[in-house]
C-alpha positions as CSV (number, residue, x, y, z in Angstrom):
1,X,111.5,51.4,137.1
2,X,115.1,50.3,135.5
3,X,117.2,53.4,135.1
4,X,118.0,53.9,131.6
5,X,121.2,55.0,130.0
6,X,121.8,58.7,130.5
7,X,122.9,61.3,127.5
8,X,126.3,61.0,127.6
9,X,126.2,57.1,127.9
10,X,124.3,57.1,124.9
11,X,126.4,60.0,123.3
12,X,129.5,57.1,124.3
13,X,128.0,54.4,122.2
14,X,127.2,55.8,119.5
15,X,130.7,57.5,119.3
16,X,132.1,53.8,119.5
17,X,129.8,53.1,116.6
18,X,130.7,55.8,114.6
19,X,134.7,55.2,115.3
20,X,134.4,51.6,115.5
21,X,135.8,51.0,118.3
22,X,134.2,47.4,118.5
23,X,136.2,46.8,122.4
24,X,134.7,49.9,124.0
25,X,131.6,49.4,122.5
26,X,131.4,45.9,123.7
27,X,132.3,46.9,126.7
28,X,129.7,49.8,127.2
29,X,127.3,48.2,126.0
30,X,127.4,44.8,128.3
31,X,127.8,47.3,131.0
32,X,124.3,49.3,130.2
33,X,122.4,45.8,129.1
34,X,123.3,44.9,133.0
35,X,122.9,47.5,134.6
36,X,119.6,49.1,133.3
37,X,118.7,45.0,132.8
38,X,118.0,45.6,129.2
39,X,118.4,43.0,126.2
40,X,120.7,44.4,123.3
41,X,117.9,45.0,121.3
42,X,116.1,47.2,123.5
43,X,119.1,49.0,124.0
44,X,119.3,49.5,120.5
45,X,116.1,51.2,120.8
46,X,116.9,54.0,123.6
47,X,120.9,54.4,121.9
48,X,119.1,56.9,119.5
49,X,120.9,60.8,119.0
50,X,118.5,63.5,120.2
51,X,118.2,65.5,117.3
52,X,118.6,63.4,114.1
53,X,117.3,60.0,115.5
54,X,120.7,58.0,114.4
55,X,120.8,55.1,116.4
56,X,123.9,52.7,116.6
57,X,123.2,51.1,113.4
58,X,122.6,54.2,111.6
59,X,126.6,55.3,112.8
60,X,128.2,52.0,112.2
61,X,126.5,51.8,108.7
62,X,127.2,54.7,107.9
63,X,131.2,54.3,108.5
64,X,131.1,50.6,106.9
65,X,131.7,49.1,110.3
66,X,130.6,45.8,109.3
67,X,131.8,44.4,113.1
68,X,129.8,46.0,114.7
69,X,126.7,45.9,112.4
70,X,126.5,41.9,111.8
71,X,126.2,41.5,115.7
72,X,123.1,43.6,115.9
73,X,121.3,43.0,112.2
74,X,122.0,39.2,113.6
75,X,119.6,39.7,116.7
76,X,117.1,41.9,115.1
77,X,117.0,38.6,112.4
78,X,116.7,36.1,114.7
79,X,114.2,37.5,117.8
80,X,112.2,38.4,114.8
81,X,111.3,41.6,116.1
82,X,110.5,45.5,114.9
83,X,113.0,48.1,116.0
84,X,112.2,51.5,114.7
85,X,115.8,52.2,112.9
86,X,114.7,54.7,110.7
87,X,115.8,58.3,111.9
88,X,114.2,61.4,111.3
89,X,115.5,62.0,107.4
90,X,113.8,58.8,106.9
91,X,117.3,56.9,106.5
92,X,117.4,53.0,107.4
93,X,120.0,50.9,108.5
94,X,119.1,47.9,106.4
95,X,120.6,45.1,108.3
96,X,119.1,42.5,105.9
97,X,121.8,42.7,103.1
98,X,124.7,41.7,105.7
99,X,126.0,38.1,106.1
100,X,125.1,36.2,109.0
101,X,126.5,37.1,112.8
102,X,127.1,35.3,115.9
103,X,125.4,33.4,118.1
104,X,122.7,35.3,120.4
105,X,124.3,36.2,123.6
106,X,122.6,37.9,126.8
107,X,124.2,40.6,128.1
């Protein structure tokens, strides 16, 4: 079994998020998506705080860091796919209102 990100790694990113501190959140989260072999999507699935359910998206939304959401709403766009981003207040992250990202990149 991969090992997944611990508590304070997660804790880290979504910090990042929050701050939007686009360079160390880049660089965390290339370093998780390697190490526990995970896409970026799936680590947007596990990056999720204990108690309220925020996930990256939710922080970075929620401070208008547009930087770091485009990358993110971008994939979850183009690999078509259905990430639970709703927390436990029943809050989304609607990525579909935000312009168009990069290109898809493997971590």
């Amino acid at each position: 079994m991969a090992p997944k990100p611990t508590e304070e790694e997660i804790d880290d990113l979504l910090y990042f998020a929050r701050t939007g501190d686009k360079a160390e959140f880049n660089e965390l989260k290339d370093e998780l998506c390697q190490r526990d072999n995970l896409s970026e999507v799936e680590l947007l699935e596990v990056a999720r705080d204990q108690e309220s359910g925020n996930g990256v998206l939710h922080m970075a939304a929620a401070n208008g860091h547009s930087g770091i959401l485009s990358r993110f709403s971008f994939l979850l766009r183009k690999a078509l796919v259905n990430v639970r981003i709703q927390n436990s207040y029943a809050n989304s992250a609607n990525p579909s209102t935000l312009p168009p990202g990069p290109k898809i990149q493997q971590c």
